[in-house]
Structure formats: structure tokens, C-alpha cells
C-alpha positions as YAML, in Angstrom:
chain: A
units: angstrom
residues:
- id: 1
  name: UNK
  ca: [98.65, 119.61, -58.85]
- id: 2
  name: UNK
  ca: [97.26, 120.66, -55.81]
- id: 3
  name: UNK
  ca: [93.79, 121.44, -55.61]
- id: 4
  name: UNK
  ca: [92.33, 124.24, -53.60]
- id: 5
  name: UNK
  ca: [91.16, 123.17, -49.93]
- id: 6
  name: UNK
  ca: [88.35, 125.38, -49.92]
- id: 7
  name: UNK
  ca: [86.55, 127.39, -52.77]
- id: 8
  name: UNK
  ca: [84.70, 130.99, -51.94]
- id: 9
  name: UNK
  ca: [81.00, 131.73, -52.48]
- id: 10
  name: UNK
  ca: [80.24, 132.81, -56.26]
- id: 11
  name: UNK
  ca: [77.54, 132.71, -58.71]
- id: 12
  name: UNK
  ca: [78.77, 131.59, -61.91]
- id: 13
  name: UNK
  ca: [76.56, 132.20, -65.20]
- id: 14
  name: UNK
  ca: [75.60, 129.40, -67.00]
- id: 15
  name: UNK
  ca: [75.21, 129.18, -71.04]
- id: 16
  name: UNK
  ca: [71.13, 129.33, -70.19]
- id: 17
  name: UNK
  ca: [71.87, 132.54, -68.66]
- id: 18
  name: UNK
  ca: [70.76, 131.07, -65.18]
- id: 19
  name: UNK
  ca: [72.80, 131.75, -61.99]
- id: 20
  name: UNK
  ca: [75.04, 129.01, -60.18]
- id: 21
  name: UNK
  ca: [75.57, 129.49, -57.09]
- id: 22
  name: UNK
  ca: [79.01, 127.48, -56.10]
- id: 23
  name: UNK
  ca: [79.37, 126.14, -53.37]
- id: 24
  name: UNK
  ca: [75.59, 124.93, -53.89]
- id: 25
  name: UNK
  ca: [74.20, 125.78, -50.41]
- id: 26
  name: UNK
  ca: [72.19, 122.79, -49.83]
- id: 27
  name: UNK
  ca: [74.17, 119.97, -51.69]
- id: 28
  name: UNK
  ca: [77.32, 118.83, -52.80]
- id: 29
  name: UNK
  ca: [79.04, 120.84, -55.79]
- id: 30
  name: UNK
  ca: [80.89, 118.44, -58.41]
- id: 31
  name: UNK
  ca: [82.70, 120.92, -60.27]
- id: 32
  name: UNK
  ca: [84.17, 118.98, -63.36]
- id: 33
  name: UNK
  ca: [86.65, 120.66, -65.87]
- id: 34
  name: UNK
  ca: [86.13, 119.54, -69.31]
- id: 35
  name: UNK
  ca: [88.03, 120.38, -72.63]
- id: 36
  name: UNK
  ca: [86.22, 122.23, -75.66]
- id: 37
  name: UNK
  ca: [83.06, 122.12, -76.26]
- id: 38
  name: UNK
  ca: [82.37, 119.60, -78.71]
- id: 39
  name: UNK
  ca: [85.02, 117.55, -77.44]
- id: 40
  name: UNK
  ca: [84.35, 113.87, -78.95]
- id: 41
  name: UNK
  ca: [85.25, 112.46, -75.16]
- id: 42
  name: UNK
  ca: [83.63, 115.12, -73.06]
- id: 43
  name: UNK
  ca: [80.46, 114.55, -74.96]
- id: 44
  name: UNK
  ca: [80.63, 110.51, -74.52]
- id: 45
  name: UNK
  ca: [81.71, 111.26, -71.10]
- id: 46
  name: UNK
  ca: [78.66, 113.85, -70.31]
- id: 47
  name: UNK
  ca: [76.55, 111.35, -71.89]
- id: 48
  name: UNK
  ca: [77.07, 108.94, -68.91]
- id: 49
  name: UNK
  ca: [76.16, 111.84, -66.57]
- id: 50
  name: UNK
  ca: [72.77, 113.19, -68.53]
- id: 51
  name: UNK
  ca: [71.84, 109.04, -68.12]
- id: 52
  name: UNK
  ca: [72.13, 108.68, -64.60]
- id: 53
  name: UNK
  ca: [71.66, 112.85, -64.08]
- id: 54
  name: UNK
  ca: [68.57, 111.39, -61.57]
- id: 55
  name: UNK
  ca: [70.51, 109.19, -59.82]
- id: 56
  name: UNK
  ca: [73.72, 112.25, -58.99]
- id: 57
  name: UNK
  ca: [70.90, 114.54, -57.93]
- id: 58
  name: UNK
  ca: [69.00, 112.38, -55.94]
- id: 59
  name: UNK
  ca: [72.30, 111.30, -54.28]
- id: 60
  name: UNK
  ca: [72.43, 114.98, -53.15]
- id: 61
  name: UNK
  ca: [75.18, 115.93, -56.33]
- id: 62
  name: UNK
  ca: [74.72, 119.13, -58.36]
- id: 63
  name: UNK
  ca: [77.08, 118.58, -61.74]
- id: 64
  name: UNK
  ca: [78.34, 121.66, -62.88]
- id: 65
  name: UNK
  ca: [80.76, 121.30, -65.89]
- id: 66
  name: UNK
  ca: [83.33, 124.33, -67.55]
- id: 67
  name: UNK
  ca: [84.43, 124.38, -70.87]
- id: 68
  name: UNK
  ca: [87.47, 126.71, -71.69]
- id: 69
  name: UNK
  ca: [84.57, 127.32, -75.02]
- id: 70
  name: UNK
  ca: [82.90, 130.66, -75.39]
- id: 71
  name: UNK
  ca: [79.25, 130.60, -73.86]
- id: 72
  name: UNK
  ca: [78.42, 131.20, -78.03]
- id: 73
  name: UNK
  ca: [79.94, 127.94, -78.98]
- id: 74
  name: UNK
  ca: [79.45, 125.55, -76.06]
- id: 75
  name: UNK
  ca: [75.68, 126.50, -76.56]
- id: 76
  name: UNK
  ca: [75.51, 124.71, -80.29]
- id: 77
  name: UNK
  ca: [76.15, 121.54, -78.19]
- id: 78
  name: UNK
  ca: [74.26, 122.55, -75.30]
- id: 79
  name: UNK
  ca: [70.81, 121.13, -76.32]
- id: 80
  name: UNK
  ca: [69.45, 118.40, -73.85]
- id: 81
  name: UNK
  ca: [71.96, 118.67, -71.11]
- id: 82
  name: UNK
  ca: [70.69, 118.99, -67.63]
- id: 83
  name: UNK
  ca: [73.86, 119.54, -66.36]
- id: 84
  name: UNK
  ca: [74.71, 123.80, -65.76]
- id: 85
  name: UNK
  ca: [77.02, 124.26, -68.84]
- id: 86
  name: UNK
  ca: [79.51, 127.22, -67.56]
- id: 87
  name: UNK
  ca: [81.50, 128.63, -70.68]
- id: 88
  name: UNK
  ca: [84.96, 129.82, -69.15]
- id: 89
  name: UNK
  ca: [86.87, 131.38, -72.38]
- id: 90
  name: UNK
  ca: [89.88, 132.93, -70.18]
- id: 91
  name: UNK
  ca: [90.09, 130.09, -68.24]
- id: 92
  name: UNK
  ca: [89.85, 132.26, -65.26]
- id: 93
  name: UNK
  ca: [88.53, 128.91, -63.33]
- id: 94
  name: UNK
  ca: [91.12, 126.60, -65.00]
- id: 95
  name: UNK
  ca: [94.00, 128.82, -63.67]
- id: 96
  name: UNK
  ca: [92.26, 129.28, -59.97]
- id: 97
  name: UNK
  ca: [91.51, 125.75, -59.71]
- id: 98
  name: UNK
  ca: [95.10, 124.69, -61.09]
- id: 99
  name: UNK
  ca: [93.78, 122.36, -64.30]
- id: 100
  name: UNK
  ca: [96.11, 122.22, -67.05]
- id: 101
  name: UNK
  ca: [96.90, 122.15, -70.62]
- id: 102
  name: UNK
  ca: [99.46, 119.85, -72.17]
- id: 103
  name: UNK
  ca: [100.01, 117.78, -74.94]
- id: 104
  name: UNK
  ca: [99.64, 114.57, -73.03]
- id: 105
  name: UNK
  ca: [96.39, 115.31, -73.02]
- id: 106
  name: UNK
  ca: [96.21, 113.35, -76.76]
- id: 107
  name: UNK
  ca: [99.71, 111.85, -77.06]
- id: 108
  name: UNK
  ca: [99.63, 109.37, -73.69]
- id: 109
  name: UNK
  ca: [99.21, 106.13, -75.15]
- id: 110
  name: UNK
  ca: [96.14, 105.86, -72.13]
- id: 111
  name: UNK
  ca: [94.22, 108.91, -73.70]
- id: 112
  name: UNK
  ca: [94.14, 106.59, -76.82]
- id: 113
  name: UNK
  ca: [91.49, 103.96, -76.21]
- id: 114
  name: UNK
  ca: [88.89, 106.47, -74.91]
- id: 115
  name: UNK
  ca: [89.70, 108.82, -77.85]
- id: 116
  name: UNK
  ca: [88.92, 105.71, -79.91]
- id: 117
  name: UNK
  ca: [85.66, 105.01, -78.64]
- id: 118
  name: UNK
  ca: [84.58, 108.29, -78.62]
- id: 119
  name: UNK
  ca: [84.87, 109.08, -82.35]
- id: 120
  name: UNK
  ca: [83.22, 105.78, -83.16]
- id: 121
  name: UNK
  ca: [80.22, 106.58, -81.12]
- id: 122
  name: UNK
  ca: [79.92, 110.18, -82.84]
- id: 123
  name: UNK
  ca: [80.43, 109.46, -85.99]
- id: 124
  name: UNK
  ca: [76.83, 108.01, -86.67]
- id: 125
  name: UNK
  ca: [74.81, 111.11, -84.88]
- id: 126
  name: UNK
  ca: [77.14, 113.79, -86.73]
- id: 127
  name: UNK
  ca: [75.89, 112.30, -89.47]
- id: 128
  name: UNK
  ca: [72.80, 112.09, -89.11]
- id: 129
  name: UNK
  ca: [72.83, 115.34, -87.62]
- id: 130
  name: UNK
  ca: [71.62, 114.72, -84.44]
- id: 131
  name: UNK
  ca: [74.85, 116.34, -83.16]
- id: 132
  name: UNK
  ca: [77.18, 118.83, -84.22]
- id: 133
  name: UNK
  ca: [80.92, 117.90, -85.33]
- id: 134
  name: UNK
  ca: [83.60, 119.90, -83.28]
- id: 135
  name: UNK
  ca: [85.45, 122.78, -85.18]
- id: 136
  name: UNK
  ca: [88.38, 121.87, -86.71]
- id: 137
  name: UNK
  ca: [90.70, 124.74, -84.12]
- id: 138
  name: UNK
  ca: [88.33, 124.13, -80.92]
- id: 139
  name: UNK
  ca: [88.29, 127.69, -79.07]
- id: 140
  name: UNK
  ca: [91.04, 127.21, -76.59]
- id: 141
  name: UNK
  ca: [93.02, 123.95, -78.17]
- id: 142
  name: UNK
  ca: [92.70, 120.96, -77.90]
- id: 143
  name: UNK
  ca: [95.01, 119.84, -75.15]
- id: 144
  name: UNK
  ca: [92.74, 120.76, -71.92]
- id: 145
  name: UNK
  ca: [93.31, 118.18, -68.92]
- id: 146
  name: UNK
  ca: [89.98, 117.43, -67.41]
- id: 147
  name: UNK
  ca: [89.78, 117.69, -63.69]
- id: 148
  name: UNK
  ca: [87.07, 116.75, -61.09]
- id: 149
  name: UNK
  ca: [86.06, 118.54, -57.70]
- id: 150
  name: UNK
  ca: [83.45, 117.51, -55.10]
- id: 151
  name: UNK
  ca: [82.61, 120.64, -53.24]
- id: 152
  name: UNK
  ca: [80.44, 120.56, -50.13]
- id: 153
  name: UNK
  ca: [78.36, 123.35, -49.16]
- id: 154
  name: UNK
  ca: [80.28, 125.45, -46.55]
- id: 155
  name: UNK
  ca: [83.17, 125.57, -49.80]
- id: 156
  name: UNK
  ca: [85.61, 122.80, -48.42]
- id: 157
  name: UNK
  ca: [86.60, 120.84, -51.09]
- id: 158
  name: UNK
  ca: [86.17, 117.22, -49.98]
- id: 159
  name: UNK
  ca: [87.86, 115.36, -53.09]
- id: 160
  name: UNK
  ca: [89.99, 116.56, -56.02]
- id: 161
  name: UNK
  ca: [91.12, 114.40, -59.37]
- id: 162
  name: UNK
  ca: [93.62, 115.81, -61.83]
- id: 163
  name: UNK
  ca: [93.29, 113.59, -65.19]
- id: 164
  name: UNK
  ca: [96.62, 112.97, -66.67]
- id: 165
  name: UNK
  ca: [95.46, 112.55, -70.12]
- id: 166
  name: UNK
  ca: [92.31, 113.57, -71.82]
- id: 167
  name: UNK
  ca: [89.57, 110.55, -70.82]
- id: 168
  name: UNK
  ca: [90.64, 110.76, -67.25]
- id: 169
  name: UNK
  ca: [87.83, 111.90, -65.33]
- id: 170
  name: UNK
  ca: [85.76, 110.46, -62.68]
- id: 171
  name: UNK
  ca: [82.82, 107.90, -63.61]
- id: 172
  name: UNK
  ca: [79.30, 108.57, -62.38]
- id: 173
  name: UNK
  ca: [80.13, 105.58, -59.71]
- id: 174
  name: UNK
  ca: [83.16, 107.37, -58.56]
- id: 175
  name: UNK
  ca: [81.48, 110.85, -58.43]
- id: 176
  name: UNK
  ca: [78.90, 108.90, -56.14]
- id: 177
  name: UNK
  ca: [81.31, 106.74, -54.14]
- id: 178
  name: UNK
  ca: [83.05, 110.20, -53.33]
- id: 179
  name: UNK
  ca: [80.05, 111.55, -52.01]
- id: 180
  name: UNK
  ca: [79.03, 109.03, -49.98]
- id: 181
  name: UNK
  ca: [82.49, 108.68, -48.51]
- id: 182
  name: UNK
  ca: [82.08, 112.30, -47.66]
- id: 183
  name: UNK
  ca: [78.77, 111.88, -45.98]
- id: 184
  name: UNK
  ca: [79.95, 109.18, -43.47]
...
């Protein structure tokens, strides 16, 4: 895949119904692509970046994630997430910014560890309640490649990362490390 070099001014919607403007003019856009919503290893994965959501913003970071969900669904898991939740149903972004769907998203053998973990750590709070179990036929499949863009403000796209299977994404540390590699 190659990604874009540069990415035109837009405002995107978010699920709140609050406008996005991308590229942020002030900061640094991380534009990650995500799966469904309700995705056992998006949500572990956004977990990591609503912990540390101080930390990305005070390193001059605005997250912005897209789920190929409607803006109806992805809102069920939307509660508590200080990240801008943008529901892309067409995958109108997906296909601009080149991110994928294939069936190694599941089947490589690498996916397997992460998908592990993640249904371990949400079985307890689906039962409890505390959060909602994905659908059984997840609007848009199941086998959506995540991908990760650090945008800077003027739209040039600084660094790209196409996962190859479903839990490959940039950490929080190497969303940070980008932009501090940028800023130098």
C-alpha cells in the first residue's frame, strides 16, 4: 500500500455530531483506521489510547479513529471515549486512504495472540454489562485491516502504517515517537 503524501482540508462528522476538521490546523492529525465497531481488539486497543488520551494531546496529537460501522452502531460503544469516533459505512475514507479488507486480517497466525487477549479481557465487562458484545455479522465484516496516519497541519502526511493482520496498529509510544520524529 501506498499511503497518500498529502490529505486535503475536510471536516469530517463525528458520532457526537461535532465537526473534525482534518488536517487539525494547529496539531498533528493521527488518523487511525479501525475495524467494526465493537471490534474485541479495536476496543482493547482504544483502551490504551483513552489511558494515556492526556499524554497524545499534550504531545500536540489529536486521535481521530474510523470505523467502516454506521454512526448508529459505533455510538452503542461510543460511551467514554475521548477520542472523535468518525462512523465511515461506505468506506469512502478506507478506499481514499488505500486500507484494506482481507481475510488475513483473522487467519495470520500473528493476528492470533492479540485476538486472544482481547476476548479474555472482554469477556468479564460484557458480562457484567459494562460493555456491549459485538453483533454476531459486524456492519461491514469482519476482515478490516487497521491502518495508522500521522497528519501534520498543512495536510502532508508525515508517517503511514498499513497493519497486515488485524492487531497491527501503532502503540501509544509509537504514535508519540512518530511525532516527535516529525517535530525535529
Amino acid at each position: 500500500m501506498t499511503a497518500p503524501t498529502t490529505v486535503a482540508n475536510r471536516t469530517l462528522i463525528a458520532v457526537t455530531g461535532a465537526e473534525v476538521a482534518v488536517p487539525d490546523p494547529h496539531r498533528l492529525t493521527h488518523l487511525q483506521f479501525r475495524r467494526f465497531a465493537g471490534c474485541p481488539i479495536c476496543h482493547r486497543h482504544l483502551r490504551t489510547f483513552i489511558t494515556r488520551h492526556t499524554e497524545i494531546t499534550a504531545a500536540g496529537i489529536r486521535p481521530i479513529a474510523v470505523f467502516h460501522s454506521s454512526a448508529r452502531e459505533l455510538t452503542e460503544y461510543a460511551e467514554e471515549i475521548p477520542l472523535e469516533l468518525i462512523a465511515d459505512p461506505d468506506r469512502a475514507l478506507y478506499r481514499e486512504f488505500g486500507v484494506e479488507s482481507a481475510p488475513r486480517a483473522l487467519l495470520s497466525p500473528r493476528a492470533w495472540p492479540g485476538i486472544a487477549r482481547s476476548i479474555a479481557t472482554a469477556v468479564g465487562p460484557m458480562a457484567r454489562g459494562e460493555q456491549p458484545a459485538p453483533r454476531g455479522t459486524p456492519e461491514g465484516g469482519r476482515l478490516g485491516l487497521p491502518a495508522d496516519f500521522l497528519i501534520a497541519s498543512d495536510g502532508t502526511v508525515v508517517a503511514a502504517r498499513y497493519g497486515a493482520h488485524a492487531d497491527d496498529q501503532w502503540s501509544v509510544d509509537e504514535l508519540l515517537s512518530q511525532g516527535r520524529a516529525h517535530r525535529r
